[in-house]
Structure formats: structure tokens, C-alpha cells
mmCIF entry with sequence, helices, sheets and N, C-alpha, C, O atoms, coordinates in Angstrom:
data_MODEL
# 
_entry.id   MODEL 
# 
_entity.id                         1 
_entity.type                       polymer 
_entity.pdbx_number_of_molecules   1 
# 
_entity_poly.entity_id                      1 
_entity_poly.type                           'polypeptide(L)' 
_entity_poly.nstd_linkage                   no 
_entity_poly.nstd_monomer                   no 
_entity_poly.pdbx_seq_one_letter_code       
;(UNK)(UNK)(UNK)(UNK)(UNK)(UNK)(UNK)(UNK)(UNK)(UNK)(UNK)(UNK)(UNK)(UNK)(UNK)(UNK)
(UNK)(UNK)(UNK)(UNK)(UNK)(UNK)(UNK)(UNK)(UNK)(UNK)(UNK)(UNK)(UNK)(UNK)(UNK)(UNK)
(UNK)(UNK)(UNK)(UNK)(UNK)(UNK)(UNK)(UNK)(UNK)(UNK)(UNK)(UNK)(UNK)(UNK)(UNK)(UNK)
(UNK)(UNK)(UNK)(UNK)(UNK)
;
_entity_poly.pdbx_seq_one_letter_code_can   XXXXXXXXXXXXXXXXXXXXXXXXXXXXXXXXXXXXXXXXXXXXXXXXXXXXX 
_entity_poly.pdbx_strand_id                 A 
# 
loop_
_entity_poly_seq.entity_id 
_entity_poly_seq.num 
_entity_poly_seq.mon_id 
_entity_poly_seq.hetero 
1 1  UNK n 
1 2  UNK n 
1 3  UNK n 
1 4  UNK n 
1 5  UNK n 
1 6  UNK n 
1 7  UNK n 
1 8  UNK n 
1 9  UNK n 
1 10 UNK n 
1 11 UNK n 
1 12 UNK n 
1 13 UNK n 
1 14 UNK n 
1 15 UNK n 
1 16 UNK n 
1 17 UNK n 
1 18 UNK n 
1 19 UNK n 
1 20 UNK n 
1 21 UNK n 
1 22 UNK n 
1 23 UNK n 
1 24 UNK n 
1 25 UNK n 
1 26 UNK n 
1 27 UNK n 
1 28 UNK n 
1 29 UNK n 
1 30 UNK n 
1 31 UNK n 
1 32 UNK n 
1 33 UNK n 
1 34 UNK n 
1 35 UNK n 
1 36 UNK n 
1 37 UNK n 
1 38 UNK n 
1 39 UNK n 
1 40 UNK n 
1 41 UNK n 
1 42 UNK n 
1 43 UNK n 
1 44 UNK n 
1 45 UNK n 
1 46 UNK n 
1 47 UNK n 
1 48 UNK n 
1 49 UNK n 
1 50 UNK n 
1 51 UNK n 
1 52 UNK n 
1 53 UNK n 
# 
_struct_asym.id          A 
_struct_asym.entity_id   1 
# 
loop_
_struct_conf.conf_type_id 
_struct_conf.id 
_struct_conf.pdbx_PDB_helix_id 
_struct_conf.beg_label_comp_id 
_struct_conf.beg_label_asym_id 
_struct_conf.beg_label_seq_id 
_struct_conf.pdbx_beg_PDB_ins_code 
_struct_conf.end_label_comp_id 
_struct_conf.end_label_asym_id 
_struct_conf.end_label_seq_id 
_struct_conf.pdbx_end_PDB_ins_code 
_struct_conf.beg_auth_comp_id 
_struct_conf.beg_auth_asym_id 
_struct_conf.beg_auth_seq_id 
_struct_conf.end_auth_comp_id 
_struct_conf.end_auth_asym_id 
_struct_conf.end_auth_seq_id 
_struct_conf.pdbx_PDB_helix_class 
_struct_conf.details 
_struct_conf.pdbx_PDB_helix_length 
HELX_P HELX_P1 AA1 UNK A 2  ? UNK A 8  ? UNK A 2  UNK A 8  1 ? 7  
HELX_P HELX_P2 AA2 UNK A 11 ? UNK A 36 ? UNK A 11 UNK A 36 1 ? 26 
# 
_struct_conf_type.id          HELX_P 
_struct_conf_type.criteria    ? 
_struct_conf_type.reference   ? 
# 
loop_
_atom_site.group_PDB 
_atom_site.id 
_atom_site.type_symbol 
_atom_site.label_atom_id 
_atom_site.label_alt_id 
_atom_site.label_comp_id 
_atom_site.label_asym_id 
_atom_site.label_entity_id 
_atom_site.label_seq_id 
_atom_site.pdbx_PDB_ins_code 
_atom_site.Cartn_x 
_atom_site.Cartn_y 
_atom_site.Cartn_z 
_atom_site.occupancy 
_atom_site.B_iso_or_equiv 
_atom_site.pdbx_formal_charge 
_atom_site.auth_seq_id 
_atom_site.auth_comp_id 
_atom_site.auth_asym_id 
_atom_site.auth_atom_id 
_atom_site.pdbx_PDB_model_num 
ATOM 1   N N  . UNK A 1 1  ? -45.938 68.911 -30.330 1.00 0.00 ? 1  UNK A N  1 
ATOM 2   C CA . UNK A 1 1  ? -46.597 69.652 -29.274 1.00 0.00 ? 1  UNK A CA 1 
ATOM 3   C C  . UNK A 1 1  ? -47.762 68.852 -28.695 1.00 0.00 ? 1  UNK A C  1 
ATOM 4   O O  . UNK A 1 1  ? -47.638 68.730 -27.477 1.00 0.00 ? 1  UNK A O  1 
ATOM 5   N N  . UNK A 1 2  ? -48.574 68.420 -29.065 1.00 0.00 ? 2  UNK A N  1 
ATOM 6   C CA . UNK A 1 2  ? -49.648 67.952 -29.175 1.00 0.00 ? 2  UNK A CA 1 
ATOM 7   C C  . UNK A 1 2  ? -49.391 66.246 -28.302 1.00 0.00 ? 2  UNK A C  1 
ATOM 8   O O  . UNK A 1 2  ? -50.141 65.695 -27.496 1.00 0.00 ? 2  UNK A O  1 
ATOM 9   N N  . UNK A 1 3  ? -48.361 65.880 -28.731 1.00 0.00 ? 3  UNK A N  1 
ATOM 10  C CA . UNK A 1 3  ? -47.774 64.484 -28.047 1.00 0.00 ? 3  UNK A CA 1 
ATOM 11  C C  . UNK A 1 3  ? -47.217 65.259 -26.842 1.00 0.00 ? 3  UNK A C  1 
ATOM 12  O O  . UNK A 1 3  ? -46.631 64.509 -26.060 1.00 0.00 ? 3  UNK A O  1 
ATOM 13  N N  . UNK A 1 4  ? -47.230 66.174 -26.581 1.00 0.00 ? 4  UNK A N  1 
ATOM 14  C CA . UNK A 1 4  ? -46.332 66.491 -25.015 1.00 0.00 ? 4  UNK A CA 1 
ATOM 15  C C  . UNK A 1 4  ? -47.177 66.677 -24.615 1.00 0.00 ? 4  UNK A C  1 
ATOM 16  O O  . UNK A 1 4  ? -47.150 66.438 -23.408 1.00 0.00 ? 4  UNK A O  1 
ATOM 17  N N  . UNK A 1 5  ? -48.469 67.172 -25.103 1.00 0.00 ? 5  UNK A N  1 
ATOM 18  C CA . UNK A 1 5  ? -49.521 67.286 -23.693 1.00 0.00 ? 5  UNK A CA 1 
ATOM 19  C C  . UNK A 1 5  ? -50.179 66.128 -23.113 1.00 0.00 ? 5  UNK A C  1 
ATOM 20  O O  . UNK A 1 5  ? -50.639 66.044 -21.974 1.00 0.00 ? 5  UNK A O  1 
ATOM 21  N N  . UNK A 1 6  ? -50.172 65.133 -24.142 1.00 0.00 ? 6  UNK A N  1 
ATOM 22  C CA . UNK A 1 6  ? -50.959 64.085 -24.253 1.00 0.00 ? 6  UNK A CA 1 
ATOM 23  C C  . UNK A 1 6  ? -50.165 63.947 -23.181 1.00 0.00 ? 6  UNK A C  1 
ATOM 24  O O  . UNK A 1 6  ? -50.697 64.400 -22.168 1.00 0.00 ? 6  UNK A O  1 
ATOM 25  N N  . UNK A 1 7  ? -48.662 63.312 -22.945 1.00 0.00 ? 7  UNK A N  1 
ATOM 26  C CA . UNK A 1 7  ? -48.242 62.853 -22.278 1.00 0.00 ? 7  UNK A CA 1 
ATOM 27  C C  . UNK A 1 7  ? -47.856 63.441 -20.521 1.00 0.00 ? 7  UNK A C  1 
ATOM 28  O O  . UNK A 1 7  ? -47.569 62.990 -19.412 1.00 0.00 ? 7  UNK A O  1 
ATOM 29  N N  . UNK A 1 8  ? -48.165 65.130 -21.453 1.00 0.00 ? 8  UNK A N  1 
ATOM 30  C CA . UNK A 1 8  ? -47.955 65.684 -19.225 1.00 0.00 ? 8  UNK A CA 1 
ATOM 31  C C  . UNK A 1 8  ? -49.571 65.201 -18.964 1.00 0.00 ? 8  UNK A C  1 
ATOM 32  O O  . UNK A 1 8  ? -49.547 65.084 -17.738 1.00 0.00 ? 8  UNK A O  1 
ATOM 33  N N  . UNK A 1 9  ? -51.089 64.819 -19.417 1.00 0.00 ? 9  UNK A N  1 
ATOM 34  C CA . UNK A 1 9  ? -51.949 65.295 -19.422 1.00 0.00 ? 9  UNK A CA 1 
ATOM 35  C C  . UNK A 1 9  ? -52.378 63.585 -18.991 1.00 0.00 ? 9  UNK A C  1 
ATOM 36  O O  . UNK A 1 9  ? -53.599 63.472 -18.883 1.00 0.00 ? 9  UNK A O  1 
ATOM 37  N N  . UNK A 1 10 ? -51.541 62.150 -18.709 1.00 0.00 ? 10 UNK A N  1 
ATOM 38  C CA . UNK A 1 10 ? -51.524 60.989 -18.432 1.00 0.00 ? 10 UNK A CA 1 
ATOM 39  C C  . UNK A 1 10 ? -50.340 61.094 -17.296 1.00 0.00 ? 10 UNK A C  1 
ATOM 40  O O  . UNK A 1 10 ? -50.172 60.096 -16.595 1.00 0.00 ? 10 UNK A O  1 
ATOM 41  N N  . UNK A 1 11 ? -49.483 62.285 -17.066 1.00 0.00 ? 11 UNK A N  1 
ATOM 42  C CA . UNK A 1 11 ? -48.673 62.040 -16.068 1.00 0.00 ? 11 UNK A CA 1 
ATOM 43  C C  . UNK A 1 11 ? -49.788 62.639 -14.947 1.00 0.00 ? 11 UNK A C  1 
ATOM 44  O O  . UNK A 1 11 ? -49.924 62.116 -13.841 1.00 0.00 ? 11 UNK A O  1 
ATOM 45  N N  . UNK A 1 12 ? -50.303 63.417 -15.243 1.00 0.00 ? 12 UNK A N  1 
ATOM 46  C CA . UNK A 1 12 ? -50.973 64.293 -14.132 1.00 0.00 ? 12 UNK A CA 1 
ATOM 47  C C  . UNK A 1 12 ? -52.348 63.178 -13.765 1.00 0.00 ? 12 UNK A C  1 
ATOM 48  O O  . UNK A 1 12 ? -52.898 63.225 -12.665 1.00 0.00 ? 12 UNK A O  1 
ATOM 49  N N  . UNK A 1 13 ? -52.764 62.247 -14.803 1.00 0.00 ? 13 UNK A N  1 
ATOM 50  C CA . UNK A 1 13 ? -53.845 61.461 -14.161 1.00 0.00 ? 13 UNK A CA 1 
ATOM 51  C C  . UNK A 1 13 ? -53.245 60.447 -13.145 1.00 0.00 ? 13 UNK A C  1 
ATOM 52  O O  . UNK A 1 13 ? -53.641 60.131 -12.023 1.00 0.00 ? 13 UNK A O  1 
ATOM 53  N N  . UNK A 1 14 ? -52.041 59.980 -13.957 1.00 0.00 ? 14 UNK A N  1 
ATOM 54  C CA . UNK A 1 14 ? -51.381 58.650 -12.659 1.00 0.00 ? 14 UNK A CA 1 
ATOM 55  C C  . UNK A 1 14 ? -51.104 59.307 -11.322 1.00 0.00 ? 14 UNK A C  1 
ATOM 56  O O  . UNK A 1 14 ? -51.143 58.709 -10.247 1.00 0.00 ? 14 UNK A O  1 
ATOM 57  N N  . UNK A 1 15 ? -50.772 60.803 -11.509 1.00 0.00 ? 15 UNK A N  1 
ATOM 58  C CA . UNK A 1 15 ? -50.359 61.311 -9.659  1.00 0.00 ? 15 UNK A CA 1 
ATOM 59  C C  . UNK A 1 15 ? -51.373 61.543 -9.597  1.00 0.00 ? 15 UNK A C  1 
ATOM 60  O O  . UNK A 1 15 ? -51.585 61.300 -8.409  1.00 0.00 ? 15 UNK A O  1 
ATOM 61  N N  . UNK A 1 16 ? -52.215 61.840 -9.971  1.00 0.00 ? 16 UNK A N  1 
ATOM 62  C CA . UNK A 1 16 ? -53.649 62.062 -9.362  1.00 0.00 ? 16 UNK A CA 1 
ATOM 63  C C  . UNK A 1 16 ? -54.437 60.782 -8.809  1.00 0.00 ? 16 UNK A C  1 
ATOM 64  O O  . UNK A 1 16 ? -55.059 60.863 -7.750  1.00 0.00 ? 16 UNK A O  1 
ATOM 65  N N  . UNK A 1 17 ? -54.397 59.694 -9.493  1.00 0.00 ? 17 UNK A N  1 
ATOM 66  C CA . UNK A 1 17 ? -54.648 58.697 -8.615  1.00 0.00 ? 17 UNK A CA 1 
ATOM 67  C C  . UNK A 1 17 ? -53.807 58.110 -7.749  1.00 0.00 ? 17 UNK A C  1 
ATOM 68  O O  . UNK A 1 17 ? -54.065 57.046 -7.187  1.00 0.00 ? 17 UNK A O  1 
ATOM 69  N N  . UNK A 1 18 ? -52.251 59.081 -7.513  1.00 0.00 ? 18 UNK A N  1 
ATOM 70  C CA . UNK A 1 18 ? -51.696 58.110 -6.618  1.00 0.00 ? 18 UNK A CA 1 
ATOM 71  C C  . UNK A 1 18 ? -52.060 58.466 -5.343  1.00 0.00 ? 18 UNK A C  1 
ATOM 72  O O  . UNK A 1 18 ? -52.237 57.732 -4.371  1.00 0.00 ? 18 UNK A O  1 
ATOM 73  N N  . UNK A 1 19 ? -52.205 60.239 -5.478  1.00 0.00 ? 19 UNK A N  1 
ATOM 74  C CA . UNK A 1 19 ? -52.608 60.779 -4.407  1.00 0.00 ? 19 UNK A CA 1 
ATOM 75  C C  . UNK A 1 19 ? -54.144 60.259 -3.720  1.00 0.00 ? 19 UNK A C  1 
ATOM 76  O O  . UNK A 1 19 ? -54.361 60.145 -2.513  1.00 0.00 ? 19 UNK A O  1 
ATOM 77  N N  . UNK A 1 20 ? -55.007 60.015 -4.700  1.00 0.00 ? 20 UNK A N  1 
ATOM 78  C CA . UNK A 1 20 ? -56.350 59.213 -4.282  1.00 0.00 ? 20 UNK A CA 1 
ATOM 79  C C  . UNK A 1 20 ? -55.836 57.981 -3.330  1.00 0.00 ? 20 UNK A C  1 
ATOM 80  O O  . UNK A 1 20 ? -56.041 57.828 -2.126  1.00 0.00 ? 20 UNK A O  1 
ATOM 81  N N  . UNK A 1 21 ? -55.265 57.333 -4.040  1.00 0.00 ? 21 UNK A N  1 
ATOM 82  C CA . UNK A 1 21 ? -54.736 56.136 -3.244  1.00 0.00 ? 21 UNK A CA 1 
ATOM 83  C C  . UNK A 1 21 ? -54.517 56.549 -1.967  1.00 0.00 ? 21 UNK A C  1 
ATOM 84  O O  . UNK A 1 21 ? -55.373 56.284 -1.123  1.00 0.00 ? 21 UNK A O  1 
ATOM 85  N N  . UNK A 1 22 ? -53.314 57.280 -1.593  1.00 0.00 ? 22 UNK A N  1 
ATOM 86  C CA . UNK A 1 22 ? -52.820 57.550 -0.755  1.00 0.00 ? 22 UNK A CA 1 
ATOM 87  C C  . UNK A 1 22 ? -53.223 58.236 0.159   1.00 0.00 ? 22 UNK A C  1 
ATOM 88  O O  . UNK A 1 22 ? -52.667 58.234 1.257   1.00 0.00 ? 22 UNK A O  1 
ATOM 89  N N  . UNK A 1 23 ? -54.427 59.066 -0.162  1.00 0.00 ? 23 UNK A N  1 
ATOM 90  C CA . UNK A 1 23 ? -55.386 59.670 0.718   1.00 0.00 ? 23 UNK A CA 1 
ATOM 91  C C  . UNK A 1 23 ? -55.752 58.768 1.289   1.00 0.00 ? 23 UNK A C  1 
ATOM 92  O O  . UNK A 1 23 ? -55.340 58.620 2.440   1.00 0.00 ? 23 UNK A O  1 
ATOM 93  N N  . UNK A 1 24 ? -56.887 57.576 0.582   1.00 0.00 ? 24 UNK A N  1 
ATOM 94  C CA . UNK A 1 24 ? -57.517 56.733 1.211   1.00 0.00 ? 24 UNK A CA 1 
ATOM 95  C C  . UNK A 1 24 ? -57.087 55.920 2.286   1.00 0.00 ? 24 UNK A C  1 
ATOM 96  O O  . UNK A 1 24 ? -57.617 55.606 3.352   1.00 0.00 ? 24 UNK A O  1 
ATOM 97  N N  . UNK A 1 25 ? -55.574 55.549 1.545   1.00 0.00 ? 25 UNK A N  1 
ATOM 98  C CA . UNK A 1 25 ? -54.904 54.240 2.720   1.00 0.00 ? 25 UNK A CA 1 
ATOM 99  C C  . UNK A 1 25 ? -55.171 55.452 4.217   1.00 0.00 ? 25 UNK A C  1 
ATOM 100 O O  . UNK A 1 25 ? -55.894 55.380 5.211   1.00 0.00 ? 25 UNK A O  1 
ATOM 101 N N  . UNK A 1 26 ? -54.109 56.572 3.681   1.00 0.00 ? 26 UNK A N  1 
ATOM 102 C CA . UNK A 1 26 ? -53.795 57.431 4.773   1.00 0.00 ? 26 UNK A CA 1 
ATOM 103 C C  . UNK A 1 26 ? -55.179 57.377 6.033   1.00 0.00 ? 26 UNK A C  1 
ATOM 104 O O  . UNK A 1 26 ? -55.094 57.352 7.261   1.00 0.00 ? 26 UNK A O  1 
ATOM 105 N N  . UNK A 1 27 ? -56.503 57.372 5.066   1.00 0.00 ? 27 UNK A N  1 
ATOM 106 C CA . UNK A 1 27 ? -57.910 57.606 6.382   1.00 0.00 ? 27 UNK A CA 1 
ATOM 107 C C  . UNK A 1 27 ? -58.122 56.156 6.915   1.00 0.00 ? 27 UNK A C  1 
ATOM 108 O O  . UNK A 1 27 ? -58.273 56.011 8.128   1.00 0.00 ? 27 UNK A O  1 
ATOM 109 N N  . UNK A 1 28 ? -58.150 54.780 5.861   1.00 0.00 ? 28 UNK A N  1 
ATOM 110 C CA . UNK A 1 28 ? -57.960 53.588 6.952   1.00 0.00 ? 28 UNK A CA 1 
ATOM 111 C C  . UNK A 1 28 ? -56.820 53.549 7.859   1.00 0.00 ? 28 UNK A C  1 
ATOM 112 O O  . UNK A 1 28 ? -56.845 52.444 8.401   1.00 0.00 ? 28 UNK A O  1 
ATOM 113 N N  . UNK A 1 29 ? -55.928 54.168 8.239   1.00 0.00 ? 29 UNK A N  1 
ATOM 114 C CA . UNK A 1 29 ? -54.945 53.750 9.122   1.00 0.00 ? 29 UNK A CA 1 
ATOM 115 C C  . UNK A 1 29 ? -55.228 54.962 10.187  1.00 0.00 ? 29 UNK A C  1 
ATOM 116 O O  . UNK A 1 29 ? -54.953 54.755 11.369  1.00 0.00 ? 29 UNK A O  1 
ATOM 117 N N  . UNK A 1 30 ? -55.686 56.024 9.850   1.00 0.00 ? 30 UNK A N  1 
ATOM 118 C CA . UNK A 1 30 ? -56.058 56.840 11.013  1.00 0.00 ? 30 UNK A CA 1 
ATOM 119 C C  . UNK A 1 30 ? -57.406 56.643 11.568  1.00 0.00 ? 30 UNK A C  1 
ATOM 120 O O  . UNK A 1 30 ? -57.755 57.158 12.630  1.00 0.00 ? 30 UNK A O  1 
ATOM 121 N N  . UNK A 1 31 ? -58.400 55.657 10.616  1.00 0.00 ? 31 UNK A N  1 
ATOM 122 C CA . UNK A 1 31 ? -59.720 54.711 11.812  1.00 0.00 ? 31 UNK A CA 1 
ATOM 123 C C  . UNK A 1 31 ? -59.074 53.614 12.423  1.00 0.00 ? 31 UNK A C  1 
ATOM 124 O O  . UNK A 1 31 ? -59.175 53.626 13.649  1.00 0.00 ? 31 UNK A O  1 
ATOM 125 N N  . UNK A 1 32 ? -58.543 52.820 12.018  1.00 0.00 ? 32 UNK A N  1 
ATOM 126 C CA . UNK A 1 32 ? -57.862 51.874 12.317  1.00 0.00 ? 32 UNK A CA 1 
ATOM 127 C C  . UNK A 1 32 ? -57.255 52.038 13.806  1.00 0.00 ? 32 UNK A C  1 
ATOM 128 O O  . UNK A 1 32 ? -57.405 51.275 14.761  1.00 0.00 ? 32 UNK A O  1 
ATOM 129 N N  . UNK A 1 33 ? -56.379 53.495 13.723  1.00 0.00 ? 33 UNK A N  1 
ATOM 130 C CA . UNK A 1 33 ? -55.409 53.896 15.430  1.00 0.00 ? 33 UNK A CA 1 
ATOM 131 C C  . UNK A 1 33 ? -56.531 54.184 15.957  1.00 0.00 ? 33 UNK A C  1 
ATOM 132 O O  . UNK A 1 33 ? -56.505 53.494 16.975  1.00 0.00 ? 33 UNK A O  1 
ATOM 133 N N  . UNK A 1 34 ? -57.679 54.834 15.959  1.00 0.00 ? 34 UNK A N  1 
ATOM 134 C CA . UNK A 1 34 ? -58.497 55.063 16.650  1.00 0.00 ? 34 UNK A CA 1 
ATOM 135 C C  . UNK A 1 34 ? -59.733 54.479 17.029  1.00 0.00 ? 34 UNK A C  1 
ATOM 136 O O  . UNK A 1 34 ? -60.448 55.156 17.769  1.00 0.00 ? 34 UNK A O  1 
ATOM 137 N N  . UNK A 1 35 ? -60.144 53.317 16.659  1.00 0.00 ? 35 UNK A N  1 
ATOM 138 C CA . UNK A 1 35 ? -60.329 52.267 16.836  1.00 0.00 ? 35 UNK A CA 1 
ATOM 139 C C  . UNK A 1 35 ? -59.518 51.386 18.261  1.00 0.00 ? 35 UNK A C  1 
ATOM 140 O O  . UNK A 1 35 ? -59.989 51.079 19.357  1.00 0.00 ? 35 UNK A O  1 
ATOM 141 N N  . UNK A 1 36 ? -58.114 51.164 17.666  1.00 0.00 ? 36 UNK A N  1 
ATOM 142 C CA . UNK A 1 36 ? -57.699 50.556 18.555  1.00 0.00 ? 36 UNK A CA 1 
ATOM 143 C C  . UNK A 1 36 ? -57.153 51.597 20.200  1.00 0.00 ? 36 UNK A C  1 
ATOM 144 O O  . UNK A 1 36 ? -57.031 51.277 21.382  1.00 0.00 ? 36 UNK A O  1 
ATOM 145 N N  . UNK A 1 37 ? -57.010 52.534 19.646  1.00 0.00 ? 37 UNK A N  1 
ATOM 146 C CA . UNK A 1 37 ? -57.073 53.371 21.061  1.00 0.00 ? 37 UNK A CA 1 
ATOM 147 C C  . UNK A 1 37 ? -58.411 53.421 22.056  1.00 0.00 ? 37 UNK A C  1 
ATOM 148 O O  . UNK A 1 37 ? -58.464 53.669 23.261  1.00 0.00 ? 37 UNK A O  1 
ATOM 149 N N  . UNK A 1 38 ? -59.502 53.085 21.083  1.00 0.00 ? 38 UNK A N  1 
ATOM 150 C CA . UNK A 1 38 ? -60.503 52.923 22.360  1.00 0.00 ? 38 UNK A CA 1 
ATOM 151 C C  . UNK A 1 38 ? -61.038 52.013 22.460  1.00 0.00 ? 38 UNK A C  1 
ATOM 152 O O  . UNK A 1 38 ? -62.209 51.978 22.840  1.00 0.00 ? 38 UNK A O  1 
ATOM 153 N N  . UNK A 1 39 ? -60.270 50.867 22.114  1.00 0.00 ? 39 UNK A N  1 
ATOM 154 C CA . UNK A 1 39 ? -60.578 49.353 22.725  1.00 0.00 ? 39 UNK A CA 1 
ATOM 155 C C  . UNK A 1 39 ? -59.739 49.271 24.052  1.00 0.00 ? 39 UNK A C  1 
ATOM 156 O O  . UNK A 1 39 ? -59.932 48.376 24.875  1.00 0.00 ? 39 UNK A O  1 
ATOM 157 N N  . UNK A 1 40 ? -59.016 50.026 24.175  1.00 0.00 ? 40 UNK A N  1 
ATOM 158 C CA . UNK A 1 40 ? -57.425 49.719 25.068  1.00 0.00 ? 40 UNK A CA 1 
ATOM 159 C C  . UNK A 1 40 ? -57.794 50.357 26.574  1.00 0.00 ? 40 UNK A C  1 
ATOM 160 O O  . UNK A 1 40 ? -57.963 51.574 26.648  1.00 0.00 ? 40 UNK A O  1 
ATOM 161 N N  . UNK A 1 41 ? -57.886 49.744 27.459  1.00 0.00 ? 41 UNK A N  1 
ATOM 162 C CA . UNK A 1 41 ? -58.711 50.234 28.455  1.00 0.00 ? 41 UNK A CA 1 
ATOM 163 C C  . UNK A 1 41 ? -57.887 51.026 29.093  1.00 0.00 ? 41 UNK A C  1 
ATOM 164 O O  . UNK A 1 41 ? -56.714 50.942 28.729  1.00 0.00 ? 41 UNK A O  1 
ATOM 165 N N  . UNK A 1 42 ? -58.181 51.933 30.114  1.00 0.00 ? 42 UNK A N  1 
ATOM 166 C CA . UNK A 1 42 ? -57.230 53.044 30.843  1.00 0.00 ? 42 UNK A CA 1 
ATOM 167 C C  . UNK A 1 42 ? -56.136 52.668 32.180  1.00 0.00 ? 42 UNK A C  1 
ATOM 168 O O  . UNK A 1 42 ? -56.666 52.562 33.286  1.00 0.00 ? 42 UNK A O  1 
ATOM 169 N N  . UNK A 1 43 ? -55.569 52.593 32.142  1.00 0.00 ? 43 UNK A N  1 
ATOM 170 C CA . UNK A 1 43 ? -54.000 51.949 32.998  1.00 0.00 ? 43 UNK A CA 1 
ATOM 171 C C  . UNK A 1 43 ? -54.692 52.077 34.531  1.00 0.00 ? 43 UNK A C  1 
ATOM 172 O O  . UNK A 1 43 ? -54.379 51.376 35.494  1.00 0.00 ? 43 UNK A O  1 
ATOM 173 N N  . UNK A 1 44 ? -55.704 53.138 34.522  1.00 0.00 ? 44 UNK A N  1 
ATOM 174 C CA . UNK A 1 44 ? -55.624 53.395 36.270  1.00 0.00 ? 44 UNK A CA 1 
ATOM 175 C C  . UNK A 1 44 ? -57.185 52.835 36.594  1.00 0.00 ? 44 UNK A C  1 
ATOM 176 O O  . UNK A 1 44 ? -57.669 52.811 37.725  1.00 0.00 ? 44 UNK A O  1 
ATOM 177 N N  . UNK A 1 45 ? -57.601 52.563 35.847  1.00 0.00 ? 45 UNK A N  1 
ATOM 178 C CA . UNK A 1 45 ? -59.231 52.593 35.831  1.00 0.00 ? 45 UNK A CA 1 
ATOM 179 C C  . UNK A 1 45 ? -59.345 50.594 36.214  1.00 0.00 ? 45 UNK A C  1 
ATOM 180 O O  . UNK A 1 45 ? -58.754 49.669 35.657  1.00 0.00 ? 45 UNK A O  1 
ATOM 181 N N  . UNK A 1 46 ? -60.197 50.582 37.187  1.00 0.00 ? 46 UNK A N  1 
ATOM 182 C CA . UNK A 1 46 ? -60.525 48.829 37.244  1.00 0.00 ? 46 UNK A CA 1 
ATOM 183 C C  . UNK A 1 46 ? -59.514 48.269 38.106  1.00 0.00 ? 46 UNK A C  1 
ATOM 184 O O  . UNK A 1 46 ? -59.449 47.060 38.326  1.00 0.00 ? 46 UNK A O  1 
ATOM 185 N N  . UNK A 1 47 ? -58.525 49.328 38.724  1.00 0.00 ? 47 UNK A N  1 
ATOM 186 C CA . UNK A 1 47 ? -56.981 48.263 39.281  1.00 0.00 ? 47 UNK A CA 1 
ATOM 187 C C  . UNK A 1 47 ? -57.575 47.785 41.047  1.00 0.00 ? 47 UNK A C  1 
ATOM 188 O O  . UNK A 1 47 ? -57.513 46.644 41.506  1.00 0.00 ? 47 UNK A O  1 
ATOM 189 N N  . UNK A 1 48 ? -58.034 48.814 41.653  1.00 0.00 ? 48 UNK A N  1 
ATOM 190 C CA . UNK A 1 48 ? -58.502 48.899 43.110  1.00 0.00 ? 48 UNK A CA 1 
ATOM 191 C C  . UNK A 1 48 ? -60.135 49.003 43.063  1.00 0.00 ? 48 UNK A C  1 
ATOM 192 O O  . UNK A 1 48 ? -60.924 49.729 42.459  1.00 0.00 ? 48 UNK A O  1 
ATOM 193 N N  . UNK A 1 49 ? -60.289 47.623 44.251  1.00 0.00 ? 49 UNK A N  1 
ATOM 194 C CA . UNK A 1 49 ? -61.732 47.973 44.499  1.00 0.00 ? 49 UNK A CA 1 
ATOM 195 C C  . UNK A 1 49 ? -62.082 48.497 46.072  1.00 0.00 ? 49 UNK A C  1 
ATOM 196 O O  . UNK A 1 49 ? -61.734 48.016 47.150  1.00 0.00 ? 49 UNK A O  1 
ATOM 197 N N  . UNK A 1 50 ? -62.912 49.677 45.759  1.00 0.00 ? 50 UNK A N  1 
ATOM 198 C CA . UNK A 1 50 ? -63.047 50.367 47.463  1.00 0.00 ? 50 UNK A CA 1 
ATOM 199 C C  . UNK A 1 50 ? -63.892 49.516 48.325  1.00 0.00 ? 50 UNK A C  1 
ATOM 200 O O  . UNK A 1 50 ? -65.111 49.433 48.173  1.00 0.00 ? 50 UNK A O  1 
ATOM 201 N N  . UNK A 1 51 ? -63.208 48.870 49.255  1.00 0.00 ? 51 UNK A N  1 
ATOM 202 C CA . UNK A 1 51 ? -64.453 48.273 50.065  1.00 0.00 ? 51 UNK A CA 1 
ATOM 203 C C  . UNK A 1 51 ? -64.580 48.831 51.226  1.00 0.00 ? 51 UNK A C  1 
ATOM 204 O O  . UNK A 1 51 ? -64.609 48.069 52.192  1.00 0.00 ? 51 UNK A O  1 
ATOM 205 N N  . UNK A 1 52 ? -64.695 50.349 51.470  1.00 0.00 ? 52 UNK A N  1 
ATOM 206 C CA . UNK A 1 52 ? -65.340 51.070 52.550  1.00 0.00 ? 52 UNK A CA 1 
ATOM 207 C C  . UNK A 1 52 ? -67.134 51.338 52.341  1.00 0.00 ? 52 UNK A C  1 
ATOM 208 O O  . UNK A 1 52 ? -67.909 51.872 51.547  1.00 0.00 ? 52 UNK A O  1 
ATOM 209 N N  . UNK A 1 53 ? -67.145 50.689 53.437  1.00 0.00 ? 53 UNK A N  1 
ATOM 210 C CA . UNK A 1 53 ? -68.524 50.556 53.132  1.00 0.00 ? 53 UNK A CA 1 
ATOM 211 C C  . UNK A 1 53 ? -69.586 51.474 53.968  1.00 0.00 ? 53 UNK A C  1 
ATOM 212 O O  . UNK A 1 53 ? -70.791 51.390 53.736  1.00 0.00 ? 53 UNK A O  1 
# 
């Protein structure tokens, strides 16, 4: 008995850090897109210059 908990009680720490892991990557890749979404300048913005003067 005592060896089965040990062992659900080391399964539950490894998913627990996998999920840590996987949280973390998960938040660098959602700064990361957003980051690069507002480096990326706007398609309509800068194309025409008004020279009515």
C-alpha cells in the first residue's frame, strides 16, 4: 500500500511539473505573437502621401 502511494504521489509531481513547463512555454509564445504583431506595421497606413495643400 504504502509503495502505491509513494508511487501515484511522484506520478502526480512529474505532471505537475509538466504542466508548469507547459504553462510557461505556453506564456513565452503568446509574448512572443504579440510582440511581433506590433512590430508589423499596418497595410494601409504610410502607403499615400496627401499633397493638397
Amino acid at each position: 500500500m504504502s509503495q502505491a502511494h509513494v508511487r501515484q504521489q511522484a506520478s502526480l509531481a512529474v505532471m505537475d511539473k509538466t504542466m508548469q513547463t507547459s504553462e510557461a512555454k505556453g506564456n513565452q509564445v503568446v509574448q512572443m505573437l504579440q510582440q511581433s504583431v506590433q512590430s508589423v506595421p499596418h497595410p494601409t497606413h504610410g502607403g499615400q502621401i496627401d499633397l493638397k495643400g
